[in-house]
N, C-alpha and C positions, 0 to 999 in steps of 0.2 A: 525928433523923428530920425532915424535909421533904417536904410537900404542898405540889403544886402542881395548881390548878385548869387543867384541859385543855380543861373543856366544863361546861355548868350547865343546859343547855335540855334541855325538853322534846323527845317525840318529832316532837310536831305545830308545830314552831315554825319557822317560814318563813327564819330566818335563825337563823345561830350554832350551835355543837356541842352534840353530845350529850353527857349526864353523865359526866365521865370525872378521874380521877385520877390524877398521876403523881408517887409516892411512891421519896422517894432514902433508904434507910437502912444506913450502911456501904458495904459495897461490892453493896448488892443496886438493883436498880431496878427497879418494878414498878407496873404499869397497873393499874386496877382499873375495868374495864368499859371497853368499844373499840365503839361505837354505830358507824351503818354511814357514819358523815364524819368520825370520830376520826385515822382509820389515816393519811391524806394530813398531819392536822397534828400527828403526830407525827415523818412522816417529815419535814414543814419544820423543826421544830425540832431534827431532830440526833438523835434520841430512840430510835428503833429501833434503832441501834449497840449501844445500852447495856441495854434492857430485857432480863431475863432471869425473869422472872414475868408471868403475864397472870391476873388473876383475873377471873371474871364473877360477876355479882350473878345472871343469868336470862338468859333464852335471848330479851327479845324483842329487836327488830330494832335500837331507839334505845342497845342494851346492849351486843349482841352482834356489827353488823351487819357490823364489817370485821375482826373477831379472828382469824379465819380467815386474809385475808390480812396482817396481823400478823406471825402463828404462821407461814407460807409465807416469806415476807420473808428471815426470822429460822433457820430449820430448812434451808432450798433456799436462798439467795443469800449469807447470812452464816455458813452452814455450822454454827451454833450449837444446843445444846441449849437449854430453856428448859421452866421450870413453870410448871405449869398449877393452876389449884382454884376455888375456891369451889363453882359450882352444877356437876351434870354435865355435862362438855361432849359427851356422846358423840352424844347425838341432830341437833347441831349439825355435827361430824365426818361423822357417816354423811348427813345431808342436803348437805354440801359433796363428799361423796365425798373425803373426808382418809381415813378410815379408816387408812390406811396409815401415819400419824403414830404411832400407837401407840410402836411401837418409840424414836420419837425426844422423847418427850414425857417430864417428869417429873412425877410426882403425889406423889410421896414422899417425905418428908425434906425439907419444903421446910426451905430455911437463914432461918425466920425464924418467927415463931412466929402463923398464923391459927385463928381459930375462926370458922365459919359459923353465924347466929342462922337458924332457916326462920321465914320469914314469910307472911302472905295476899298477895298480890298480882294474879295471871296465874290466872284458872283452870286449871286439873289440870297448873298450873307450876311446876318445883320453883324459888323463891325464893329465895333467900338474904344477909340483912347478913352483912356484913362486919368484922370484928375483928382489927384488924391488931397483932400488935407490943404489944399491950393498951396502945396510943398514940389509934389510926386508929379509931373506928366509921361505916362507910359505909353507909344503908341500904338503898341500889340503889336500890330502888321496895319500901315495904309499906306495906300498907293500914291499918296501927295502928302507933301512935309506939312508939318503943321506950328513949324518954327517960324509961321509970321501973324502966330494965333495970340488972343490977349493971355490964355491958358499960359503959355510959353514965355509967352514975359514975365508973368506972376511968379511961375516956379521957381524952386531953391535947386532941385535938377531935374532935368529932362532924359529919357531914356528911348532913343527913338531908332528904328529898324532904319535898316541903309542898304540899299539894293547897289551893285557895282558895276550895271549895265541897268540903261532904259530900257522901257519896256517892258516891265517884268511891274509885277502889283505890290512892290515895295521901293518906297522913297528914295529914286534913282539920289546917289549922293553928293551930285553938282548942283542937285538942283535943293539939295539941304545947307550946303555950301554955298549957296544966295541971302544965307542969314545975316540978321546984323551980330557982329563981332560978339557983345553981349552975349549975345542967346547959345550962340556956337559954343561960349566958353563955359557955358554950366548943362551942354550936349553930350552923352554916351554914347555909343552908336553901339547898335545889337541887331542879331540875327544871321549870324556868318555863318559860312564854312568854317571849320579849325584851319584849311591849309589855306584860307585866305587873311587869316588873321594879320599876318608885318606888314601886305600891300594895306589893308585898309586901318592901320593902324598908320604908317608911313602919310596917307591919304589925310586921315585924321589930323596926324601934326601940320600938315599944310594948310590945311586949310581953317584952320584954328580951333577946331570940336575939343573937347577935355581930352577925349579918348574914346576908348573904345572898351567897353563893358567883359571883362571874363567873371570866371565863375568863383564866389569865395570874395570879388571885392566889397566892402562896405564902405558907404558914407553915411557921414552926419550930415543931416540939413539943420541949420539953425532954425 
């Protein structure tokens, strides 16, 4: 299994992509959140050809915001099926006027094995990490670490959003810094500004995370 980092920024970050994932396992290839400037640098890297899973973490804009045409791409020009899961996507469908995708969508059976964690994140939004392949833990966006979860210990890596002030509906990063040593060290942290990148990089090395997620990196998970 292989992750590859697509995007690691925030939604309000003035340069560079939203948080996004492109996970090769077998013969499956699957996106895990498609923000609304994901979809173009997918299609530069070759990548739309192959994907035949889109997962969403939640429905906001930085997540969600080109899935849609993704899923269009993919269904109408490449003539291909393709699954769908994580959060619901239906409110999303009916606000793009897909509705009609129904019929061509999979929800079932996906060929690979997910579990969704719910999280606080978005008020009255349904949220959800991510648990891939019991390899992959992605948290989208929650507002509480989830680095003391059995998910978390299981995993080969963790990809988890880090807020740099309390307060805020992303896992302030002290309080993801209460992990056991373990856990911190197979942890990426995502979701930045670009001009914050060295303090919570610098942050990172302290407090013993792997790092911090940019865009272009990949790993192998055994």
């Amino acid at each position: 299994m292989e992750v590859e980092i697509i995007g690691a920024n925030s939604a309000f970050a003035a340069e560079g992509l939203n948080s996004s994932l492109f996970i090769r396992h077998l013969d499956q290839f699957i996106v895990a959140d498609c923000g609304y400037n994901i979809y173009p640098r997918l299609k530069e890297l070759g990548f739309t050809s192959t994907i035949n899973a889109v997962l969403l973490s939640h429905l906001h804009q930085d997540h969600c915001g080109s899935a849609v045409t993704l899923l269009e791409d993919i269904l109408l020009n490449q003539k291909r099926q393709v699954y769908i899961g994580g959060t619901d996507w239906q409110p999303l469908l009916k606000a793009c006027e897909e509705s009609g995708f129904a019929d061509l969508l999979m929800t079932e059976n996906l060929p690979f094995e997910l579990e969704t964690i719910k999280v606080p994140h978005g008020k009255g939004m349904d949220c959800r990490a991510l648990f891939i392949n019991r390899r992959l833990l992605y948290s989208g966006d929650s507002a509480i670490s989830l680095l003391d979860t059995p998910q978390a210990a299981a995993a080969a890596l963790i990809v988890h959003d880090a807020g740099m002030k309390s307060g805020i509906p992303h896992a302030y990063i002290q309080d993801l810094a209460k992990a056991r040593p373990e856990i911190k060290a197979k942890t990426l942290l995502i979701h930045y500004l670009p001009q914050n990148y060295r303090q919570l990089a610098a942050m990172a090395k302290d407090y013993g995370f792997k790092g911090v997620a940019r865009a272009g990196d990949i790993y192998s998970l055994a």
